[in-house]
C-alpha positions in Angstrom: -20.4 112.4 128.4 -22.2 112.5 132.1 -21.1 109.6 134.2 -21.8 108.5 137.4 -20.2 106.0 138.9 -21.2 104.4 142.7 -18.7 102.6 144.8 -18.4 101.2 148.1 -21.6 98.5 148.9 -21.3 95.5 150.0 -22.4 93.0 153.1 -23.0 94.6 156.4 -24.2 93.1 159.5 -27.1 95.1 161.6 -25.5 97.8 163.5 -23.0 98.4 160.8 -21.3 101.5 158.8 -20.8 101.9 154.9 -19.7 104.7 153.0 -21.1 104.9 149.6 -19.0 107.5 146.9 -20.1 109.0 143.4 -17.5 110.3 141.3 -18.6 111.9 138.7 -17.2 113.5 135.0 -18.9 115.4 132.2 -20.4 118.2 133.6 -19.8 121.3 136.6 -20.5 119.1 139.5 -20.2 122.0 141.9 -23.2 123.9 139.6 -25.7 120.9 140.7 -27.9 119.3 143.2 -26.6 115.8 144.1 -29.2 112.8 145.6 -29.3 109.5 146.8 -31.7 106.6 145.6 -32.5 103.6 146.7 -34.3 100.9 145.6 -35.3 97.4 147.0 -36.8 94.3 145.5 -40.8 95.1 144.7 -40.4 98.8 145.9 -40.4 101.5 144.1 -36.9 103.9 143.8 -37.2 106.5 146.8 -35.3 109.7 147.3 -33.2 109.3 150.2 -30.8 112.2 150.8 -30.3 115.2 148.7 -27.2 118.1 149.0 -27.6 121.6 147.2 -24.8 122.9 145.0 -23.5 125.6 146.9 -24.7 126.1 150.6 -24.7 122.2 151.0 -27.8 122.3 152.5 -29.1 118.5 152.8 -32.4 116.9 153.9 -33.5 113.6 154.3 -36.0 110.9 154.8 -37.3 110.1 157.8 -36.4 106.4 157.0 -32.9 107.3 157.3 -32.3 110.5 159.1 -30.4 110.2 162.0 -28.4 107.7 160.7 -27.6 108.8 157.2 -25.1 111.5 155.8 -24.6 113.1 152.5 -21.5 115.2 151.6 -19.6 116.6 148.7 -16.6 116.9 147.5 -16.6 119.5 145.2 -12.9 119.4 144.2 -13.4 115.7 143.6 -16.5 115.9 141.9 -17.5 113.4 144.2 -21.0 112.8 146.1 -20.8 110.5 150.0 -23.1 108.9 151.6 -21.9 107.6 155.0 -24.8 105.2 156.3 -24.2 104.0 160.1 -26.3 102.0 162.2 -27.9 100.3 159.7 -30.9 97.8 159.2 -32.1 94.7 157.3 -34.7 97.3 155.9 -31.8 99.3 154.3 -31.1 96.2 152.1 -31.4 97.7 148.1 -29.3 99.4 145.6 -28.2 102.5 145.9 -27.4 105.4 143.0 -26.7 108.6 143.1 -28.5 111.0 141.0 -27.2 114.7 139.9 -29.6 117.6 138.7 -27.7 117.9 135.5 -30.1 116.3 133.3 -30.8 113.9 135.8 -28.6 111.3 135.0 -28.2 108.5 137.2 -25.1 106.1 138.2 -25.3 102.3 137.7 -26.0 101.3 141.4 -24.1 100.0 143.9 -25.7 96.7 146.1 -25.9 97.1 149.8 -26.8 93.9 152.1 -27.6 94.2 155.3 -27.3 90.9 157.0 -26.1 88.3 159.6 
């Protein structure tokens, strides 16, 4: 079956770097369209990066861009997210999303505190 499986949250102070990984299983990774979630308490889930299947082309929201980057590893079957300089406002949890189907990973928590 599809899974999706985030790693790599935790507490962060301000000013701080995480990377954030997706491995995935159950289906041609490299055929599909990978993205990054978030959510925080009372919000709604937001799109936050997305990377094609082929030409790797990403894009971004402006919340993040600048600071945020998504890559793949399509021998790994494996979706990043390497998030530097980041803010109390980037406190939520994160998943990774894949076009196949559109199946989602469990989340991964990322605090972003002193």
């Amino acid at each position: 079956q599809v899974q999706l499986v985030e790693s790599g949250g935790g507490l962060v102070q301000p000013g701080g770097s995480l990377r954030l990984s997706c491995a995935t299983s159950g289906f041609t990774f490299s055929n599909h369209e990978m993205n990054w979630f978030r959510q925080a308490p009372g919000n709604e889930r937001e799109l936050i990066a997305r990377i094609s299947a082929h030409d790797f082309t990403t894009d971004y929201a402006d919340s993040v861009k600048g600071r945020f980057t998504i890559s793949r590893d399509n021998a790994k079957n494996t979706a990043y997210l390497q998030m530097n300089s980041l803010k109390p406002e980037d406190t939520a949890v994160y998943y990774c999303r894949t076009s196949y189907r559109g199946a989602w990973g469990q989340g991964t928590q990322v605090t972003v505190s002193s």
